[in-house]
C-alpha positions as CSV (number, residue, x, y, z in Angstrom):
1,X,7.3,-30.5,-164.8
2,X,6.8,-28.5,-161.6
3,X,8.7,-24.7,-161.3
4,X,11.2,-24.0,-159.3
5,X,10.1,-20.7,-158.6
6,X,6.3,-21.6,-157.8
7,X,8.0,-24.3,-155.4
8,X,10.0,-21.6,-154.0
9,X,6.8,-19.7,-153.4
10,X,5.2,-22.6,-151.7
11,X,8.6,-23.1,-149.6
12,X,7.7,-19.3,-148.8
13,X,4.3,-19.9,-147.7
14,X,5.2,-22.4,-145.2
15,X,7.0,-20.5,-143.6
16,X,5.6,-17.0,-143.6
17,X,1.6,-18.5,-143.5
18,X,0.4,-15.9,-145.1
19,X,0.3,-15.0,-149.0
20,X,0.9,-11.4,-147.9
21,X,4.0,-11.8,-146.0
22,X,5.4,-14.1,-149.1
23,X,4.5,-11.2,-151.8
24,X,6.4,-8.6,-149.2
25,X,9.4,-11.0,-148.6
26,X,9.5,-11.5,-152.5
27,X,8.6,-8.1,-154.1
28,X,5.7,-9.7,-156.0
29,X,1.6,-8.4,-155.4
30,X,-0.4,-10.8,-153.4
31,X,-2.6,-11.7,-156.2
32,X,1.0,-12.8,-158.6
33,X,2.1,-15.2,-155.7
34,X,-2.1,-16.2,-155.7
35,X,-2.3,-16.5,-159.3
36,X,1.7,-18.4,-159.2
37,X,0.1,-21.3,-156.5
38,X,-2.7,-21.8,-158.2
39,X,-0.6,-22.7,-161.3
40,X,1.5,-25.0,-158.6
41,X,-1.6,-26.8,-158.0
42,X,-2.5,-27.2,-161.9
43,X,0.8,-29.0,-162.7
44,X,1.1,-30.7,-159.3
45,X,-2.6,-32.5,-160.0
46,X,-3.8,-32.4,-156.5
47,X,-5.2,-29.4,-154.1
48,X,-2.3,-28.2,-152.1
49,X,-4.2,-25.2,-150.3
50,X,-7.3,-25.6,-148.4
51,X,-8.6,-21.3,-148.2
52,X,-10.9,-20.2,-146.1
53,X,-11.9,-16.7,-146.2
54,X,-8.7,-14.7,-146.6
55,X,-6.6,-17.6,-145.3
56,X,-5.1,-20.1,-147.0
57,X,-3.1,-23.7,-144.8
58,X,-1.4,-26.5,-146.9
59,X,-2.7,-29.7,-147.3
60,X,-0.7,-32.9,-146.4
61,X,0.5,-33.3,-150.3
62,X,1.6,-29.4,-150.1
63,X,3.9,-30.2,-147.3
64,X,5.6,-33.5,-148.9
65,X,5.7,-31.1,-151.4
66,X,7.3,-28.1,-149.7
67,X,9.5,-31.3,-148.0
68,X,11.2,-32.5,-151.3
69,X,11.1,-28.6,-152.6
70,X,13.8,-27.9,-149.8
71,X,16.4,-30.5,-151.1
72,X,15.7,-29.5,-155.0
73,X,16.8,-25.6,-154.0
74,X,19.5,-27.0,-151.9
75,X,20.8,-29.5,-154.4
76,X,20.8,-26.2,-156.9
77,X,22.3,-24.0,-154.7
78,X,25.0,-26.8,-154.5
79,X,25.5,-26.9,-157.9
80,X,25.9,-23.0,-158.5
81,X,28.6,-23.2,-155.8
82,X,30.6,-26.0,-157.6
83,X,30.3,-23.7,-160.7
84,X,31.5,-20.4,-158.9
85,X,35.1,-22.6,-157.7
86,X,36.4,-22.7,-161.2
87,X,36.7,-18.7,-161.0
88,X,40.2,-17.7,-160.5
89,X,39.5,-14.5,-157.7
90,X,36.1,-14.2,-155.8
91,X,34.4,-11.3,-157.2
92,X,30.5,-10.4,-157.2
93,X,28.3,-9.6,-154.2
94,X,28.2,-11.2,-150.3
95,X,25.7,-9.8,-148.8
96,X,25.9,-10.7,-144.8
97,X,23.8,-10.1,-141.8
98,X,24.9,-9.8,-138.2
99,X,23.2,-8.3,-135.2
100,X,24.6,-5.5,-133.1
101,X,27.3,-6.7,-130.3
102,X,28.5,-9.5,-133.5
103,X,28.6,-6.2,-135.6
104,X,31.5,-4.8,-133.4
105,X,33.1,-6.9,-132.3
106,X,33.6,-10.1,-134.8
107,X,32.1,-9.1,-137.6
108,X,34.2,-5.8,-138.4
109,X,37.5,-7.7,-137.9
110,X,36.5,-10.4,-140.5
111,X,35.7,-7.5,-142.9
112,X,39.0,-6.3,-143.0
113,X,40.5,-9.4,-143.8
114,X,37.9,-10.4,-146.2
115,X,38.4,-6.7,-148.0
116,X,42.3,-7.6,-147.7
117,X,42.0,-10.8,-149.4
118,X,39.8,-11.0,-151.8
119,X,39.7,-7.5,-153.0
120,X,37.1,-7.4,-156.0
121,X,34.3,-9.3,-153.3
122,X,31.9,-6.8,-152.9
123,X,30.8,-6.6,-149.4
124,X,27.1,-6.1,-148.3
125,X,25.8,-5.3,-144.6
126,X,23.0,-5.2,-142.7
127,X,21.9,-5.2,-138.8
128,X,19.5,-7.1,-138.0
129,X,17.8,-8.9,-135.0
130,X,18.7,-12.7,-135.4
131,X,15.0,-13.4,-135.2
132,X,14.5,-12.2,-138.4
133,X,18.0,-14.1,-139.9
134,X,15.8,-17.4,-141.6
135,X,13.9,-15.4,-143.5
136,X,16.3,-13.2,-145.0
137,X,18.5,-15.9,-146.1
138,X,15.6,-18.2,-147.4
139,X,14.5,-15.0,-149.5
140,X,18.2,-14.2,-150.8
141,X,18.2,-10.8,-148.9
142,X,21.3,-12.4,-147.4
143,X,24.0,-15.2,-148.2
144,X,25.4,-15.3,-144.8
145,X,24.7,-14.4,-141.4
146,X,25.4,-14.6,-137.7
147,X,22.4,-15.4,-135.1
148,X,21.8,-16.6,-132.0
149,X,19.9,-18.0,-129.3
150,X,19.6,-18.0,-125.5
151,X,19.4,-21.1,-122.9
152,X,15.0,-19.8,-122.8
153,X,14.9,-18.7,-126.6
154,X,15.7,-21.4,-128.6
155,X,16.0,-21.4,-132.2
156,X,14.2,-23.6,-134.3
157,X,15.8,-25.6,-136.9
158,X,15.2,-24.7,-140.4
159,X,15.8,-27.2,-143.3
160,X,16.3,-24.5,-145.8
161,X,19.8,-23.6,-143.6
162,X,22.9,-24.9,-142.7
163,X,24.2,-23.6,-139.7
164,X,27.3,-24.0,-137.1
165,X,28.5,-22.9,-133.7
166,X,30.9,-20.3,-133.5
167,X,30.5,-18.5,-129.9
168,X,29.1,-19.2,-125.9
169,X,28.8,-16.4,-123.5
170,X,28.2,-16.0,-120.2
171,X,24.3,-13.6,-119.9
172,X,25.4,-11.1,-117.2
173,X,22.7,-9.4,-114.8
174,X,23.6,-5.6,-114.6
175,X,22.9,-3.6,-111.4
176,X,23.9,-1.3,-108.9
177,X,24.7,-3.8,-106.8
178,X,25.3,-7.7,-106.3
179,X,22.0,-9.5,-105.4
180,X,20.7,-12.6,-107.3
181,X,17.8,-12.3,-110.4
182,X,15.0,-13.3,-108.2
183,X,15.8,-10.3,-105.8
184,X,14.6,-8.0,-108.1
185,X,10.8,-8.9,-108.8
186,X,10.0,-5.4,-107.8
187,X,13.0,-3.5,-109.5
188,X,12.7,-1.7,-112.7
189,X,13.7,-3.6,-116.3
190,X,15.6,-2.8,-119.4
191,X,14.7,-4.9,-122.5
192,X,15.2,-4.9,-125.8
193,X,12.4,-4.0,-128.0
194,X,9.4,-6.6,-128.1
195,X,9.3,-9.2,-129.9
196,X,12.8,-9.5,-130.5
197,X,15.3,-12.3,-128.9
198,X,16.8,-10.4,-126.1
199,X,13.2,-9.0,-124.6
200,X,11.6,-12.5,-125.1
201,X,15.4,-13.9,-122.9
202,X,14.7,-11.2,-120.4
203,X,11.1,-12.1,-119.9
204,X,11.3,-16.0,-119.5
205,X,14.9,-15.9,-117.7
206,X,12.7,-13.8,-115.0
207,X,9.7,-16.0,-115.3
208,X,12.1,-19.1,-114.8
209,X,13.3,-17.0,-111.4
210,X,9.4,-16.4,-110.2
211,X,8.5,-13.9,-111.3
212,X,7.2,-11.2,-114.5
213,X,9.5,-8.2,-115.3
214,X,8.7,-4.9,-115.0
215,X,9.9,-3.4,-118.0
216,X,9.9,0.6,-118.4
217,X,13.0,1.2,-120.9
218,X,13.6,-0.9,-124.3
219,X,17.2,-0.8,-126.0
220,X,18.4,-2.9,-128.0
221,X,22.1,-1.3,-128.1
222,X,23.9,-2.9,-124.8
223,X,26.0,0.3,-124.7
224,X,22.8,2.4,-124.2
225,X,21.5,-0.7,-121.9
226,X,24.5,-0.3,-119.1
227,X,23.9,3.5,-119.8
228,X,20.6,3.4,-118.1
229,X,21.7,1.1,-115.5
230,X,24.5,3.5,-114.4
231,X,22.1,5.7,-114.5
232,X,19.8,4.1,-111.9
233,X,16.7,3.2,-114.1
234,X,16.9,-0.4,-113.8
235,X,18.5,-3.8,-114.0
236,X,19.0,-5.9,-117.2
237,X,20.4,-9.2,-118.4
238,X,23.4,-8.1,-120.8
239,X,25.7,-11.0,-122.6
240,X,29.1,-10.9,-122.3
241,X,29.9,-9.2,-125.5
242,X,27.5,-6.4,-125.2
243,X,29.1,-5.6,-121.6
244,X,33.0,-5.2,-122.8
245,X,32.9,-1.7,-122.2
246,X,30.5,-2.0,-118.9
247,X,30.5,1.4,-116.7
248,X,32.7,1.3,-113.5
249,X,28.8,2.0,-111.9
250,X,27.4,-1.2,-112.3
251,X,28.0,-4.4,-111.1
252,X,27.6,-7.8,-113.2
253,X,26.7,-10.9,-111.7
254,X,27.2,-14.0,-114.0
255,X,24.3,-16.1,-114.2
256,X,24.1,-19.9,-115.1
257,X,22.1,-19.0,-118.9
258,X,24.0,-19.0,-121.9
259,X,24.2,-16.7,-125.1
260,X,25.2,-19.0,-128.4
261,X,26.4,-17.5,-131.5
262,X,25.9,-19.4,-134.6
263,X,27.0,-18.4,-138.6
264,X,23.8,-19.7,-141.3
265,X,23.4,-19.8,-145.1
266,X,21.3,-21.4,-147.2
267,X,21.8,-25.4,-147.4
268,X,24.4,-26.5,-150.5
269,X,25.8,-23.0,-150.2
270,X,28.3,-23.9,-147.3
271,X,31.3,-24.7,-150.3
272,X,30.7,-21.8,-152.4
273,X,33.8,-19.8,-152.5
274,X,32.6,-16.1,-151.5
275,X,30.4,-17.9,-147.8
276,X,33.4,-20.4,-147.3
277,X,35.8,-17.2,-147.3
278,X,33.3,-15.6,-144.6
279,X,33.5,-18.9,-142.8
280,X,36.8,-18.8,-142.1
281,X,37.6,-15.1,-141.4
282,X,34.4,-15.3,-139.0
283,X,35.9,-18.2,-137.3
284,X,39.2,-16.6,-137.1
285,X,37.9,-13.1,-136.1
286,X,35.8,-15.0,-133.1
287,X,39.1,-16.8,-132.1
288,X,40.7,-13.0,-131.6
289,X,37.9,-11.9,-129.8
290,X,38.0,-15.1,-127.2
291,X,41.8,-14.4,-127.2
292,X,40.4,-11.5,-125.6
293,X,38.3,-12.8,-123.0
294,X,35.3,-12.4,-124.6
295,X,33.3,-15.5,-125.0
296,X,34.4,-18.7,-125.6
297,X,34.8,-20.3,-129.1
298,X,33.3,-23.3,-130.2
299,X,34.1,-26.3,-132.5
């Protein structure tokens, strides 16, 4: 009989590539998940790591493997959910991730009425950049959690998740003044950190215009982002709910790329009583925040 929790670790691996990053994500030592695979391998009957050196790639059978391994932990996530709807009250721990301009301005709304309703649910948060979201919620840092992607970034799909549209906003360029993107090739950037969504948006939306930014300040707060433009250190793409509260200094010129806000959790989680509550307070809290003009809600 295979383990669960050495197919989870395989899951893992597939993922993350390395055995490294799976041991981080998962609090074990590198040599446990090592020792854990092997084991895999012993009661699975057939090699399902080829290592060379310090690297280690799945074989075919690893991936059917890894394949069938996502519908056994979604079929038992299922299951625990279908056992938590015979509890009278939701009580316990929802942990839920969200990155910065969600934070503000639907995320805090749906925690008051989730706080309201259901009391004795503890309620967990964490900021985060959305890139990071599938591997949080794969891991079990997080139950549920708002992410997005841009028209040039993306996201790919993840059979581990579940996940559904909430939100489409308009990507505004912020300047001094009203000129198109391709008019400022030579002008100063702001971005958001590397490697994150909104600096890898900035760089291809320019791209896509002709041309490479030149980026001299990284933010990833908007507020701080439209700071620095009023300020006169540069232009930046900001998305309609990070501009809200834009200074009266700059200018924003909508552009034809779109922001899109989506809520994940783990596949066979979507009915469990404590994420379906965060489902519909999310929902309703982006409704209010279309209601005022921000964004427009999807179905």
């Amino acid at each position: 009989m295979l383990d669960i929790r050495k197919l989870r670790l395989l899951r893992e691996l597939a993922h993350r590539e390395t055995i490294a990053a799976v041991a981080d994500a998962l609090a074990y030592t590198p040599s446990a998940v090592s020792q854990q695979l092997t084991a895999l391998e012993r009661e699975a009957g057939v090699p399902l790591l080829e290592r060379t050196g310090r690297r280690v790639a799945l074989t075919p059978a690893a991936r059917t493997l890894v394949t069938h391994a996502e519908t056994i932990l979604a079929v038992l996530e299922q299951a625990a959910s279908e056992l938590a709807t015979a509890r009278t009250e939701l009580t316990g721990t929802l942990r839920i991730g969200a990155f910065p301009t969600a934070v503000h301005t639907i995320l805090s709304p749906a925690l008051v009425t989730l706080s309201r309703e259901h009391p004795r649910l503890e309620l967990m948060v964490t900021e985060l950049d959305p890139a990071t979201v599938p591997a949080a919620l794969r891991a079990g840092t997080l139950d549920v959690a708002l992410m997005h992607e841009y028209d040039y970034v993306p996201v790919e799909p993840d059979d581990a998740l579940d996940t559904e549209p909430l939100l489409e906003e308009t990507i505004y360029l912020a300047a001094l003044t009203a000129e198109p993107l391709a008019a400022h090739r030579e002008t100063s950037w702001i971005a958001g950190i590397p490697d994150t969504l909104c600096h890898t948006m900035t760089v291809r939306a320019c791209q896509a215009a002709g041309f490479m930014p030149r980026i001299r300040h990284h933010a990833d707060d908007f507020g701080t982002v439209l700071a620095l433009v009023a300020a006169g250190q540069g232009v930046a793409l900001v998305p309609e709910l990070g501009a809200l509260s834009c200074p009266p200094e700059v200018t924003l010129t909508a552009l034809p790329t779109r922001r899109r806000t989506h809520l994940a959790y783990r596949r066979g989680t979507g009915n469990h009583p404590a994420v379906r509550a965060a489902r519909v307070a999310l929902v309703a809290a982006v409704a209010g925040s279309t209601n005022d003009g921000a964004g427009k809600q999807l179905s």
